[in-house]
C-alpha positions in Angstrom: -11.5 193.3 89.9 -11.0 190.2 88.6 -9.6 187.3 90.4 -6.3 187.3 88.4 -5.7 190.5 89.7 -6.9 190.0 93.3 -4.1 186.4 92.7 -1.1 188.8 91.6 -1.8 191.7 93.9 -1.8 189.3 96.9 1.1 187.3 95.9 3.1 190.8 95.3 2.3 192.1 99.0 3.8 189.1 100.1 6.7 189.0 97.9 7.6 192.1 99.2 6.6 191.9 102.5 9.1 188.9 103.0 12.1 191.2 102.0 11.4 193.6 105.0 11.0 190.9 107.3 14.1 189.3 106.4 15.9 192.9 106.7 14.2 193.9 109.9 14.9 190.5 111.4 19.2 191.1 110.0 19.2 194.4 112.1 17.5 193.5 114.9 20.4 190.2 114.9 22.9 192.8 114.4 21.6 195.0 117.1 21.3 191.8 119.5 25.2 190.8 119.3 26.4 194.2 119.4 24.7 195.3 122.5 25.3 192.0 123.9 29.1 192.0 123.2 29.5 195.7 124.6 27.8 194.4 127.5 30.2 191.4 127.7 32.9 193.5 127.8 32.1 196.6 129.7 31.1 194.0 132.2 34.8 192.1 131.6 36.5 196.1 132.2 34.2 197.1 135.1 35.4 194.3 137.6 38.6 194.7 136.3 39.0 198.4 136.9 36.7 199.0 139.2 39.5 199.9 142.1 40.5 203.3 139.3 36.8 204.8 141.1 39.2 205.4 144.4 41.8 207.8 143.0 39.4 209.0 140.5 37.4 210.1 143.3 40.1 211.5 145.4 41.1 213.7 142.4 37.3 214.7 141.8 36.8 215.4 144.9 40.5 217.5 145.9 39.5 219.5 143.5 35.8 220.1 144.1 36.4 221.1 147.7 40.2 222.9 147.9 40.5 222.3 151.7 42.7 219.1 151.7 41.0 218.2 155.2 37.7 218.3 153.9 38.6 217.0 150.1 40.7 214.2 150.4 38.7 212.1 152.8 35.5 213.0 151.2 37.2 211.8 147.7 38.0 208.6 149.5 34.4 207.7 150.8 32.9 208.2 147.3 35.6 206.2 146.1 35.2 203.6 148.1 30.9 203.8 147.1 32.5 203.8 143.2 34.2 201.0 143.5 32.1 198.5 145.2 29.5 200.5 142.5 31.4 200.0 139.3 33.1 196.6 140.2 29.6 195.1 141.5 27.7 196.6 138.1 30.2 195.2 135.8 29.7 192.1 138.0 26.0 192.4 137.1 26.7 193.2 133.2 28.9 189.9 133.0 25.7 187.6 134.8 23.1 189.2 132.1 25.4 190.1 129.1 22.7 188.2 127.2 19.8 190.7 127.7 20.7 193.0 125.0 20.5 196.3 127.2 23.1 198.9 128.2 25.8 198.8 130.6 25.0 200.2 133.9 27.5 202.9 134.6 27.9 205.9 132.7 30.6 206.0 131.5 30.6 202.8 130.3 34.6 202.3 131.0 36.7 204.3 133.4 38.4 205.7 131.0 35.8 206.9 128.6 35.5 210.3 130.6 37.6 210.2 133.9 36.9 213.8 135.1 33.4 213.1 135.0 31.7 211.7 138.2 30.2 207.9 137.5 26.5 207.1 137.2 24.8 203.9 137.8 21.3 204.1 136.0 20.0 201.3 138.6 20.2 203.9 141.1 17.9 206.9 139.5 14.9 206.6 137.3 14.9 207.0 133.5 17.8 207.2 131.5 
């Protein structure tokens, strides 16, 4: 092979090599701000809203268990463990909104899914 061809081939691979640095390094900016701003403002929601875990809970749990005696108090425990939960979580999202992760809970807000019993993914392994 001759050395104009070794000259072209080499400047080629790096021709083209700089156009999928340049695009992986646009999506990975992309990605960056976007998880960072839903992080932001899941974080911003959470403390907010937090206090919605306590009738949320009451309702989860009155209907879970249909003995009002045995329901309602229970619904009000967990609520009480949701709250302090959710509102200290979005606490933690606001404080680190810069590492591009997820939020903690799951679901994100309150009102994404309010039938469905709240997740914190600090608490259990894996996601």
């Amino acid at each position: 092979m001759s050395a104009k061809v070794r000259i072209v081939l080499i400047l080629s691979m790096l021709f083209f090599s700089s156009f999928q640095t340049h695009a992986s390094e646009e999506i990975t900016t992309h990605i960056y701000f976007s998880r960072a701003g839903t992080k932001l403002l899941s974080g911003m929601a959470n403390v907010t809203t937090g206090w919605m875990e306590l009738p949320k809970n009451v309702i989860l749990w009155s209907q879970k268990d249909k003995n009002v005696l045995v329901g309602f108090p229970e619904g009000v425990l967990w609520g009480i463990v949701h709250t302090a939960s959710r509102t200290g979580s979005g606490a933690l999202d606001l404080a680190t909104f810069w590492l591009p992760t997820f939020p903690t809970p799951s679901p994100s807000f309150i009102w994404d899914n309010f039938y469905k019993e709240s997740d914190y993914y600090g608490w259990r392994m894996g996601r």
